[in-house]
DOTI-153652 format. One record per residue (C-alpha): residue number from 1; x, y, z. Coordinates in steps of 0.1 Angstrom, whole numbers, plus 5000, padded with zeros to 4 digits. Layout:
> num|x|y|z
> NUM|X|Y|Z $
...
This chain:
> num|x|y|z
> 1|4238|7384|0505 $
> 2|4269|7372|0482 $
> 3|4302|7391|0479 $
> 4|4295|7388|0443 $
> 5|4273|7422|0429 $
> 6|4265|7405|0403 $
> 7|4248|7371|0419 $
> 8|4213|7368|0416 $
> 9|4214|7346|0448 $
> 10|4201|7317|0432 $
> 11|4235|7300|0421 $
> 12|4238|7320|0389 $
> 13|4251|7356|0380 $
> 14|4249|7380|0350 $
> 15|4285|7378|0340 $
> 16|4289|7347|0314 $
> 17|4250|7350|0301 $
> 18|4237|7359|0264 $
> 19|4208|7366|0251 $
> 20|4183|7338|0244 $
> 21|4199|7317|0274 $
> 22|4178|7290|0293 $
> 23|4187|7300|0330 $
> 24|4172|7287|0360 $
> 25|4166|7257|0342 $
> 26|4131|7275|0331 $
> 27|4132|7306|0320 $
> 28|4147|7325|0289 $
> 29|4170|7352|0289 $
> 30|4155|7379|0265 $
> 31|4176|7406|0278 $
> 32|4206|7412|0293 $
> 33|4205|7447|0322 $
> 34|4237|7470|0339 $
> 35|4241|7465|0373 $
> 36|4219|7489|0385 $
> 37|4187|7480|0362 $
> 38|4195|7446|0372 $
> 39|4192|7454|0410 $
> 40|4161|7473|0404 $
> 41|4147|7443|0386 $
> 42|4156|7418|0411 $
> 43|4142|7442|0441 $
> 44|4105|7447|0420 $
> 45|4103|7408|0421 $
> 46|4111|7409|0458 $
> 47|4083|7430|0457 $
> 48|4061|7413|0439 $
> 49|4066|7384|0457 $
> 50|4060|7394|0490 $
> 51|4031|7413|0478 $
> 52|4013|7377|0464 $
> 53|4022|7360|0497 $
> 54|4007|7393|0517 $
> 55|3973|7387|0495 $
> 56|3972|7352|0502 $
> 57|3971|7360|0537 $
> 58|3944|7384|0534 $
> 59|3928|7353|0514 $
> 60|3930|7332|0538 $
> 61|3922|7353|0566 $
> 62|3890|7363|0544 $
> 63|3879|7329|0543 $
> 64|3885|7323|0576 $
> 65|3860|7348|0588 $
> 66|3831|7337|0564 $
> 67|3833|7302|0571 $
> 68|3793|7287|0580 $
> 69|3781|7270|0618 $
> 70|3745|7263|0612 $
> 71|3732|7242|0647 $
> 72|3697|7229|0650 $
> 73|3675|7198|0669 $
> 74|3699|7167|0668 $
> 75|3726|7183|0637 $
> 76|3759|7207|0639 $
> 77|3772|7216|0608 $
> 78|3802|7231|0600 $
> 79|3807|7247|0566 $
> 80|3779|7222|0555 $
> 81|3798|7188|0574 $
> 82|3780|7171|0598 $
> 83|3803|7164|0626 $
> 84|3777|7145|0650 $
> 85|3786|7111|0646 $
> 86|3762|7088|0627 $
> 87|3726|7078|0641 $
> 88|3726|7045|0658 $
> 89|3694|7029|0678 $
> 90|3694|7033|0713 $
> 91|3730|7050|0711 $
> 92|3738|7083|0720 $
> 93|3753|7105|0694 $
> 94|3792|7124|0703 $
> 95|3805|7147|0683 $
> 96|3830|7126|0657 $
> 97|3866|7138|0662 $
> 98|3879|7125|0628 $
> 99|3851|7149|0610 $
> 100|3857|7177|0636 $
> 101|3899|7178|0632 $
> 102|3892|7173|0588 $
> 103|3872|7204|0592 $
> 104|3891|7230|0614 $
> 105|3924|7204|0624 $
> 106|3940|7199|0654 $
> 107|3930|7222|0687 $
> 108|3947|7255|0689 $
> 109|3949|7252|0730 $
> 110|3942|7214|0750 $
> 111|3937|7219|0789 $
> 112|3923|7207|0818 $
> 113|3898|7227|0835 $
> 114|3872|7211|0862 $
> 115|3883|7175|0853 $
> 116|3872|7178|0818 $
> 117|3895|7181|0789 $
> 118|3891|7210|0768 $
> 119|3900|7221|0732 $
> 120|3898|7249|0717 $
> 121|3906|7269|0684 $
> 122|3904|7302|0693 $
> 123|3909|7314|0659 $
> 124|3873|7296|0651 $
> 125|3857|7309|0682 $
> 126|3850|7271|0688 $
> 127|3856|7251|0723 $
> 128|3847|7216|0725 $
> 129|3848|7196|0756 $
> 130|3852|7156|0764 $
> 131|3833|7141|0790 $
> 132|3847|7118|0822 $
> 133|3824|7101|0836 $
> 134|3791|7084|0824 $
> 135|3780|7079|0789 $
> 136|3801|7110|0776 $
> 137|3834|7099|0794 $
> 138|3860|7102|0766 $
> 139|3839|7111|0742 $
> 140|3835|7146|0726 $
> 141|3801|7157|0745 $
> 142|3799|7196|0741 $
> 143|3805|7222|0718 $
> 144|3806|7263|0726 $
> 145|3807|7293|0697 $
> 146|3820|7320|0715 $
> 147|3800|7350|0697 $
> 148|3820|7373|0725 $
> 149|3856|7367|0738 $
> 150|3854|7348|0768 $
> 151|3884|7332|0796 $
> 152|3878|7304|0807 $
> 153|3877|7314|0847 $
> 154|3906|7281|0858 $
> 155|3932|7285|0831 $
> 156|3930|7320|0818 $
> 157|3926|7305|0782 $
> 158|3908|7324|0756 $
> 159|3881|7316|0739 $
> 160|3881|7333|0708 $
> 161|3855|7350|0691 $
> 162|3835|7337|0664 $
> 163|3835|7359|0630 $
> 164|3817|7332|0605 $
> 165|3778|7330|0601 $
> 166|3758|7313|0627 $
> 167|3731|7299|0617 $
> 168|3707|7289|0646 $
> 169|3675|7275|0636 $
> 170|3679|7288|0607 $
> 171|3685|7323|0624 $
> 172|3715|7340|0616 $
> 173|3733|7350|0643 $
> 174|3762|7375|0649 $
> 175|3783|7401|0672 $
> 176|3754|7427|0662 $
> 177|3723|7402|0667 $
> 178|3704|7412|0702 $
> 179|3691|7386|0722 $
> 180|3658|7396|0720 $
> 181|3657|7397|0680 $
> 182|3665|7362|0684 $
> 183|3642|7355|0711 $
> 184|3614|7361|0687 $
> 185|3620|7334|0666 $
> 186|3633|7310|0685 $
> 187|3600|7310|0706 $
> 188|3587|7298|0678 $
> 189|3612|7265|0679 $
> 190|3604|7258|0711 $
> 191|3631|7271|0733 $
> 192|3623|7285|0769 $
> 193|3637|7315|0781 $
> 194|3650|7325|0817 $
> 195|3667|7357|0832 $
> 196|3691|7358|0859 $
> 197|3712|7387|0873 $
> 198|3737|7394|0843 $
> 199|3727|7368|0818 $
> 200|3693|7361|0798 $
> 201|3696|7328|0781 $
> 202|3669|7299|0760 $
> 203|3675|7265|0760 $
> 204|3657|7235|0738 $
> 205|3660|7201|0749 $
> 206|3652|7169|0736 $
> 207|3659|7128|0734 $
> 208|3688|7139|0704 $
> 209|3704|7170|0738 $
> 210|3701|7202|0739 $
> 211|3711|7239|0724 $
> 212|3715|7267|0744 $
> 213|3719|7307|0735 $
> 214|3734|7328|0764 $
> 215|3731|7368|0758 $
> 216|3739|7397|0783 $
> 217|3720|7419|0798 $
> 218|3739|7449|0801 $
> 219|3747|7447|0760 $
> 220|3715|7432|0754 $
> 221|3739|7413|0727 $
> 222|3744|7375|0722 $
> 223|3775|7361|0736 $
> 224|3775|7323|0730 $
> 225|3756|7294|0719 $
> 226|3763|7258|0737 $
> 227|3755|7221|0720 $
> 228|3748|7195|0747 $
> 229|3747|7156|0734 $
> 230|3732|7148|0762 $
């Protein structure tokens, strides 16, 4: 803070001004305060300020968490983008990393783990993996929506948790969905369904890869869905 009581920290002060004076280049003096109103004043637009950048926090966290996955046979779309690359005869289809990064940026977290690289944005609840070998090697072959916070078991990194809408097959899909409310419809759209000794999960495969949807058996809740390319 100045030495001066009078500046208004913004390379002017009270003392000198008059009524109807231009100052800050924009704005027009219409009245001139004591000290002490002055202070008040100049602490209410503190205020006010912080309050507007507070809300557009809240804003953006907001739209954060209502953002849109919606993940069917041979399409991932995220907030209505396709981010599978573009159909080409007799070539397999990656996930585009120009569309991916223009719709949620650059990963949050990039690490190794089992000789694949991994990204993730854990404020998305989205992981994304690139293959090393084979047709996916270097090439963005896998994606994960972590419906339920998961570390990964090499690096400790978190996951996430997804708070948007899912949308699988047209089912919406979140923290409160139970696996076998999905299971219902999904039968319907050809996935097969296994059970093993913590985890129920369906799978749909096809020329265009495969989706999967993992749920637990102790919650009986969903906890991921999985996009294969291949």
């Amino acid at each position: 803070m100045s030495a001066n009581e009078d500046d208004l920290d913004s390379g002017s002060t009270l003392r000198g001004f008059v009524e109807g004076q231009q100052v800050f280049g924009r704005y027009a003096l219409r009245r001139i305060l004591g000290r002490a109103a002055g202070r008040i004043a100049r602490c209410g637009l503190l205020l006010a300020v912080a309050a507007g950048c507070l809300f557009m926090r809240e804003g953006f966290a907001k739209d954060r968490a209502t953002w849109e996955v919606a993940m069917g046979e041979g399409s991932v779309k995220l907030d209505g983008v396709e981010v599978l690359e573009e159909s080409r005869v007799g070539e397999e289809r990656f996930f585009s990393r120009e569309v991916l990064e223009g719709v949620l940026g650059l990963a949050e977290e990039r690490f190794r783990a089992r000789g694949l690289w991994v990204e993730v944005w854990p404020s998305r609840g989205v992981t994304v993996q690139t293959g090393w070998r084979g047709l996916e090697k270097d090439r963005l072959f896998k994606m994960q929506i972590a419906i339920e916070e998961r570390r990964d078991k090499e690096s400790g990194k978190s996951s996430g948790r997804f708070g948007g809408v899912l949308l699988l097959e047209g089912l919406r899909l979140d923290a409160n969905t139970t696996f076998e409310s999905a299971r219902l419809h999904l039968e319907k759209h050809d996935y097969r369904f296994q059970t093993e000794t913590e985890v129920t999960s369906g799978k749909k495969s096809g020329p265009w890869g495969s989706v999967a949807i993992f749920g637990s058996k102790s919650s009986g809740k969903i906890t991921r869905v999985d996009y294969w390319c291949l």
